[in-house]
C-alpha positions in Angstrom: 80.3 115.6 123.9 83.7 114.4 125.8 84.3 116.4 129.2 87.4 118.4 129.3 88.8 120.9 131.5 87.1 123.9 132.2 88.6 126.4 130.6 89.7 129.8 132.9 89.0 132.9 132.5 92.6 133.9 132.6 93.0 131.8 129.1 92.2 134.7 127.5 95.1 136.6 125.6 93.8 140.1 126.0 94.0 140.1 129.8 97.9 140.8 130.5 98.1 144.9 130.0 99.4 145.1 126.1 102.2 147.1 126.8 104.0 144.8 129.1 103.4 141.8 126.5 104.6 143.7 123.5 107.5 144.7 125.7 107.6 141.0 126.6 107.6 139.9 122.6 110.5 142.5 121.9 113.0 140.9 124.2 112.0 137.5 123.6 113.0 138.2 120.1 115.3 140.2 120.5 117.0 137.9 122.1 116.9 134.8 120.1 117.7 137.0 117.0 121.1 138.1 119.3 122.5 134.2 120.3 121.4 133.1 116.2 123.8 136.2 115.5 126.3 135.1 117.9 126.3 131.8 117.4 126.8 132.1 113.4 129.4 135.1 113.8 131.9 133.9 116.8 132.9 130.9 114.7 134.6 132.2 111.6 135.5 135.9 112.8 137.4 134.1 115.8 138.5 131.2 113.4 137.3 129.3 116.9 136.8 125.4 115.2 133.3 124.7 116.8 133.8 121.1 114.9 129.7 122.1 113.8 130.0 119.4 111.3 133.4 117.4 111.3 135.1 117.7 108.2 132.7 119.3 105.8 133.1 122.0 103.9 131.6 125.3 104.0 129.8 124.7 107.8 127.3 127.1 108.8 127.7 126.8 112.8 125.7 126.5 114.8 123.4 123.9 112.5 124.6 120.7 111.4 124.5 121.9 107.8 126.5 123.4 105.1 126.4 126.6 102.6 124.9 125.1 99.6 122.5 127.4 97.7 119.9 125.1 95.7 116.6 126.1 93.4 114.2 122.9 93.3 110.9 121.8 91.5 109.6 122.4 95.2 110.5 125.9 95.4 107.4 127.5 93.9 105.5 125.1 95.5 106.7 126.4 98.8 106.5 129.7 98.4 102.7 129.3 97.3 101.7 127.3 100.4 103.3 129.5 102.4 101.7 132.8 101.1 99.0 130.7 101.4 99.5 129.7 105.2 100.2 133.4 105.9 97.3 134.7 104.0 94.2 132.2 104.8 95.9 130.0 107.4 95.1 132.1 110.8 91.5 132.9 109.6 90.5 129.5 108.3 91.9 128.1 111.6 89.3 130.0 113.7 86.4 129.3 111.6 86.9 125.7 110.1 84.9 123.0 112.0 87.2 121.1 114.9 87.5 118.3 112.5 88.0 119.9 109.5 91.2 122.2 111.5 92.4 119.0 112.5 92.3 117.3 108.9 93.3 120.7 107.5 96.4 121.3 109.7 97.7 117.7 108.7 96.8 118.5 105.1 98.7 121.6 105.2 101.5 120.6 107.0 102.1 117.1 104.9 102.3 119.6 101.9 104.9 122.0 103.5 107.2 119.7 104.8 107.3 117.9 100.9 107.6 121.0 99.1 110.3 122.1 101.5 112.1 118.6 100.6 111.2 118.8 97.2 113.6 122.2 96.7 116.2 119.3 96.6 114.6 117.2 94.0 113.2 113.6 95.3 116.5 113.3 96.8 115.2 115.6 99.6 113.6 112.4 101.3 116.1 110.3 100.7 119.7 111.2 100.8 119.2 111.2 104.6 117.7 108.0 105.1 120.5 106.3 102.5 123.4 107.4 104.4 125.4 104.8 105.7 125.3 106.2 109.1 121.8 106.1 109.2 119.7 103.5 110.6 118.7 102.1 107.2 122.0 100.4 105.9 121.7 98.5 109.7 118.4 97.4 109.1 118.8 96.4 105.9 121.3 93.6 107.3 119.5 92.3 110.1 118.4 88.7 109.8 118.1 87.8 113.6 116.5 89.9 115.9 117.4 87.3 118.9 121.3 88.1 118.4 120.7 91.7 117.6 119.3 92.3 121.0 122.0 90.0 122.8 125.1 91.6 120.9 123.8 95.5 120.5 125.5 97.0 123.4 129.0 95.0 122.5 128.6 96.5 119.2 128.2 100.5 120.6 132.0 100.8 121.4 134.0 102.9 118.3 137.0 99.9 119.7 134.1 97.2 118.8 135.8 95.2 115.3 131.8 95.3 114.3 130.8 98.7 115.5 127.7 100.1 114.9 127.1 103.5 112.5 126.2 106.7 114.3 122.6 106.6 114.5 122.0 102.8 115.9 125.3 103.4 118.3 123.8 106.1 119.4 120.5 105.1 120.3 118.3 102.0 122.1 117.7 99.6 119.2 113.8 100.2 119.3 115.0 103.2 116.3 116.6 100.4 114.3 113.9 98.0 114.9 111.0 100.3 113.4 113.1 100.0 110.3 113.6 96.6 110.5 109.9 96.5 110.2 109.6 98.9 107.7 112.4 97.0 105.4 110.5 93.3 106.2 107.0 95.1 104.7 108.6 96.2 101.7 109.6 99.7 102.3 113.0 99.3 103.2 113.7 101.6 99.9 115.3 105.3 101.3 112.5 106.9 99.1 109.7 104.8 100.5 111.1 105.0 103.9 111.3 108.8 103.9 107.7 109.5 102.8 107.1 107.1 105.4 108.9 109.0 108.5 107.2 112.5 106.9 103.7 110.9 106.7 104.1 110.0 110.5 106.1 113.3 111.5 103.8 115.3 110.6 100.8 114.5 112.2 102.6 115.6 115.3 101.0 119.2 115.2 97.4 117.2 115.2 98.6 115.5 118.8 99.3 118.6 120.3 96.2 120.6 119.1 93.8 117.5 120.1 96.0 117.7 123.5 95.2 121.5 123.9 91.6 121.1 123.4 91.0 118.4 125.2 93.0 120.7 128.2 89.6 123.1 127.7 91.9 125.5 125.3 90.7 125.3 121.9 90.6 128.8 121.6 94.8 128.5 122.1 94.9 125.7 120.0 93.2 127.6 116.6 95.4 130.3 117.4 98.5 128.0 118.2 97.6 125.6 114.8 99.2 128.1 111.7 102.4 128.3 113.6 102.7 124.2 114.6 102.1 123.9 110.9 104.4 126.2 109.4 107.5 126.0 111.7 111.4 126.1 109.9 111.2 122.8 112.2 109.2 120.7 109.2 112.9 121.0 107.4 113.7 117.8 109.8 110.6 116.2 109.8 111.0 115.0 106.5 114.3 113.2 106.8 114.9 112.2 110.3 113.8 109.2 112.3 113.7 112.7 115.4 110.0 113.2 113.2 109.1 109.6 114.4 109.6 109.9 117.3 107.9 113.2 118.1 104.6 111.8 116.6 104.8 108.7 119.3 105.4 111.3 122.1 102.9 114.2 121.1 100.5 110.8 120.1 101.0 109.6 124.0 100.4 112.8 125.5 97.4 113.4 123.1 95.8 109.7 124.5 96.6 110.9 128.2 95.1 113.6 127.5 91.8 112.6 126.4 92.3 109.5 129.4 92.3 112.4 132.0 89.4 114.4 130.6 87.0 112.1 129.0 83.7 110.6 131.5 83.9 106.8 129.8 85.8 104.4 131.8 86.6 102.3 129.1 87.6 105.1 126.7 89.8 106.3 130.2 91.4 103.3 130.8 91.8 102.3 127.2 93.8 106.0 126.6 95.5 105.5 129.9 97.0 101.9 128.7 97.6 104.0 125.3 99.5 106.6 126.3 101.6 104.3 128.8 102.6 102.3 125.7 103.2 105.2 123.3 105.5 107.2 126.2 107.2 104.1 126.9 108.2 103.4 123.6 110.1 106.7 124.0 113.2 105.4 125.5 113.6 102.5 123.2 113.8 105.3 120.6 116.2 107.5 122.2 118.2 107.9 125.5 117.1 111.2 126.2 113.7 111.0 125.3 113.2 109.9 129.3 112.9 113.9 129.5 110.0 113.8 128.0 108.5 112.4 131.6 107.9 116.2 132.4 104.9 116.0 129.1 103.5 113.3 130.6 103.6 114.9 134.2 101.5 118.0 132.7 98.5 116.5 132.0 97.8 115.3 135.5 98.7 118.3 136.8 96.5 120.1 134.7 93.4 118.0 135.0 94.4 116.2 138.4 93.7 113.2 136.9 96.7 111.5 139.2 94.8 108.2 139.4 96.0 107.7 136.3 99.7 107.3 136.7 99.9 103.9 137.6 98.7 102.2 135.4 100.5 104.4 132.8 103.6 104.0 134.4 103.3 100.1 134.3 102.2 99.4 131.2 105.4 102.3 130.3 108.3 100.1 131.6 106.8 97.0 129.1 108.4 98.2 126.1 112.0 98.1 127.9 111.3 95.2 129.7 110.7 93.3 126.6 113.8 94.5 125.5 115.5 93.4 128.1 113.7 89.7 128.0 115.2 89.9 124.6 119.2 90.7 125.8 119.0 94.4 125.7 119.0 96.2 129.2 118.8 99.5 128.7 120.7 100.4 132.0 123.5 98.8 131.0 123.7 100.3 127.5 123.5 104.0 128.4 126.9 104.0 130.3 128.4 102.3 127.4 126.8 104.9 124.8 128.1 107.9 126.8 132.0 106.6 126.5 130.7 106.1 122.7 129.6 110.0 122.8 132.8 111.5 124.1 135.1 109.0 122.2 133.3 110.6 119.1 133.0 114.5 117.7 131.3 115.5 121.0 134.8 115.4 122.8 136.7 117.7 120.3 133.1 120.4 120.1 134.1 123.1 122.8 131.5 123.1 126.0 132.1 127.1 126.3 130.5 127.5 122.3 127.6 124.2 122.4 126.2 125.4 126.1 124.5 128.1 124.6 125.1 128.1 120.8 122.5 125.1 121.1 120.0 127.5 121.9 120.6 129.4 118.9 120.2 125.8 116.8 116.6 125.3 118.6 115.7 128.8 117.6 116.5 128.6 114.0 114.7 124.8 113.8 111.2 125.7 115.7 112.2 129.9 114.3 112.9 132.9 115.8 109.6 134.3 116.5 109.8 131.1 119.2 111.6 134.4 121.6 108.7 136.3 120.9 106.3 133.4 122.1 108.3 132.7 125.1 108.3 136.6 125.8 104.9 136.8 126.0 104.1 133.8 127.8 106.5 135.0 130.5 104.9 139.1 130.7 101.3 137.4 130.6 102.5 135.1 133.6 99.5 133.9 135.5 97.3 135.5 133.3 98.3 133.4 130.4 96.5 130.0 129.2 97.2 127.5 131.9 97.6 124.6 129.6 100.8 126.6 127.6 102.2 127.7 130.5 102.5 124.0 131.6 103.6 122.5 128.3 105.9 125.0 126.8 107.8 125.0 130.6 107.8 121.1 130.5 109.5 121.3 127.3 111.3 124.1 128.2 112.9 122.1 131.6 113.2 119.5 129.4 115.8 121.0 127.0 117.5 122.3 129.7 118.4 119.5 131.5 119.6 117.7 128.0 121.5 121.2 127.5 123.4 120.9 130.6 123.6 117.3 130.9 126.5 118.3 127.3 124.7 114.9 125.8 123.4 117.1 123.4 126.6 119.5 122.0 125.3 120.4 118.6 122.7 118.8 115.9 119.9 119.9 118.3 117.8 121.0 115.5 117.4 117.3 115.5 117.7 115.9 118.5 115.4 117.9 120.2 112.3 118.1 118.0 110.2 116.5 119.8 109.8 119.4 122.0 109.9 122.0 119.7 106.1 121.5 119.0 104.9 121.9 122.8 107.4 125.7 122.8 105.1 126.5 119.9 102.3 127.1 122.0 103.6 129.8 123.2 102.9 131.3 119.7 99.4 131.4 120.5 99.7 134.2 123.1 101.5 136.9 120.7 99.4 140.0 120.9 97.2 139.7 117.7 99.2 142.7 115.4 101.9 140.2 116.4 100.6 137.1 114.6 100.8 137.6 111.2 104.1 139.5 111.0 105.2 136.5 112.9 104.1 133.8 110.8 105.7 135.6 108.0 109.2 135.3 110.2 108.4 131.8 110.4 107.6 131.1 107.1 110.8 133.0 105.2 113.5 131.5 108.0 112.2 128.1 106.9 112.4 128.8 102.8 115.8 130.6 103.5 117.0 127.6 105.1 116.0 125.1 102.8 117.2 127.2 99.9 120.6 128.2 101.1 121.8 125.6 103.1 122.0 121.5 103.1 121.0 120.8 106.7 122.6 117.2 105.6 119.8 116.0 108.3 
């Protein structure tokens, strides 16, 4: 049996006086519910142009998406897995064997997230990938990686003759590469290369609930799985590179995670060098994926498993390193990318709406009983699991730097899944006349979204 962290006695979620959480849950709610409100109404009764989505038609601020009403050959599939989630899900994950929750909440989620992009017909995985601002039609045109890496930060600039689409412009070229690879093994198709972003995306749930029990809380992780699995967020999972890239980071916190807990040197070590390479493939994906540092900080702290650190922290900077070696230097390229970033839409999206409508985007992509979760997590306060108060507030600090650091003025829902899953875990902590209500929230904000708007994403 692997060693993990004992688990404390204040884990428990029935030790915070019930009135004060419930209280806790109301404003928590209550309050994401009230900036989703504002966020959606101040736009069109002020006829203040957020610039939500450029030029399209029909915007629904504060998302990057449009009012598009569709009925698909996934829609009764997702309405039947999610009656199902809500009926079966919290019991089965209390009582199904560790492996079995594990298998089940991949299973489960994998069939969510395609139903979801099913309701759009099997252009649901691909229109995204096929755009030509996408990293696909790069990759597809890529024949020397050599002179990619020596001309990618000359090609950033919107003045650049040879500028690079949105998505590779605006991120380190270890995005574009991954589709490189996936176009040289013969899945370079936007079909083929959507399924294979979902398959990855969704295993993310699976990190964080190994991560969580390896912490000594698998008691928050059974109650935390239903809600990692049926989140609005799997509406981006299945057609964003963002779903990528949260795997690798939940993935590298998962291996530290075991590296910190486990009583095998090898299997220590070995998760230690695994996690190093997994985190520090995060800023070769994207620029502000460097927040996700405060993840990786966690586990230590939890577990005090500081011995660690180095070597994760050298084998980290490899992945950039090699980039450089190879004529991209990633310090270089950031200043460059933020003149690309406020040459773009970001310079004509008002700071006074983005500051805080963003919120209201990360609210409606991980849902709104997200206010609820962080309510109780904050009226339990000590008393709450140690290992959610840790990760939700490392995600949390996260997205707050990225929020005021106005890198990040709209298409959050996006850019900012990767830390949706770790706020999830504060879902765990509802009061349990809470939970299923809850999960119903979740699970009709994510059909109402798919159904009624094109979140173009």
């Amino acid at each position: 049996m692997p060693a993990t962290v004992t688990r404390q006695p204040s884990s428990q979620p029935s030790s915070a006086p019930t009135g004060r959480v419930v209280r806790g849950c109301r404003w928590g709610l209550g309050g994401a519910v009230f900036v989703v409100a504002a966020a959606m109404v101040v736009p069109p009764v002020t006829g203040w142009d957020v610039r939500a989505t450029g030029s399209l038609p029909h915007t629904v601020a504060p998302l990057y998406a449009a009012f598009r009403p569709v009925v698909g050959i996934g829609t009764p599939f997702a309405m039947v897995l999610g009656f199902a989630g809500v009926r079966y899900g919290p019991a089965l994950a209390a009582r199904l064997t560790w492996r079995r929750l594990l298998v089940g909440a991949y299973a489960g989620g994998l069939a969510w997230t395609l139903a979801l992009a099913f309701v759009s017909g099997p252009g649901g995985l691909s229109r995204a990938t096929s755009s030509h601002g996408e990293y696909l039609y790069s990759a597809r045109r890529v024949h020397d990686l050599h002179a990619l890496l020596q001309g990618y930060v000359a090609r950033i600039p919107l003045s650049s003759p040879d500028n690079w689409p949105t998505h590779p412009a605006g991120h380190p070229p270890g995005a574009l590469l991954f589709f490189v690879l996936l176009v040289h093994l013969g899945l370079g198709a936007a079909f083929a290369t959507g399924l294979v972003i979902t398959l990855i995306g969704t295993s993310t749930p699976v990190a964080v609930l190994v991560t969580l029990r390896r912490l000594g809380e698998e008691e928050t992780a059974r109650r935390a799985a239903p809600f990692l699995v049926l989140t609005p967020a799997v509406l981006w999972m299945a057609v964003t590179a963002d779903a990528m890239f949260s795997a690798v980071g939940a993935w590298g916190v998962a291996a530290l995670s075991v590296a910190a807990t486990t009583d095998r040197a090898g299997l220590r070590w070995g998760g230690a060098a695994t996690a190093g390479l997994l985190l520090g493939l995060l800023p070769t994906l994207s620029y502000g994926l460097v927040l996700y540092a405060t993840l990786a900080f966690a586990v230590p702290a939890l577990t005090r498993a500081w011995r660690l650190l180095p070597t994760v922290a050298l084998v980290a900077v490899l992945p950039v390193l090699a980039l450089a070696a190879g004529g991209f230097v990633w310090w270089e390229a950031y200043p460059v990318l933020r003149d690309r970033y406020w040459d773009g839409i970001a310079s004509s999206r008002p700071t006074a709406y983005w500051l805080w409508a963003d919120l209201a985007s990360l609210a409606l992509c991980a849902g709104p009983m997200l206010g609820a979760g962080l309510g109780a997590l904050v009226a339990r306060g000590r008393e709450a699991s140690r290992a959610a108060r840790y990760l939700v507030a490392a995600a949390g600090s996260s997205i707050v730097v990225a929020d005021a650091s106005l890198m990040s003025k709209g298409e959050v829902e996006r850019i900012w899944l990767p830390f949706v899953p770790w706020l999830l875990v504060s879902m765990a902590l509802l009061p349990a006349r809470w939970r299923r209500p809850a999960l119903v929230v979740q699970v009709v904000v994510a059909l109402l979204l798919e159904h009624l708007l094109d979140t173009v994403w």
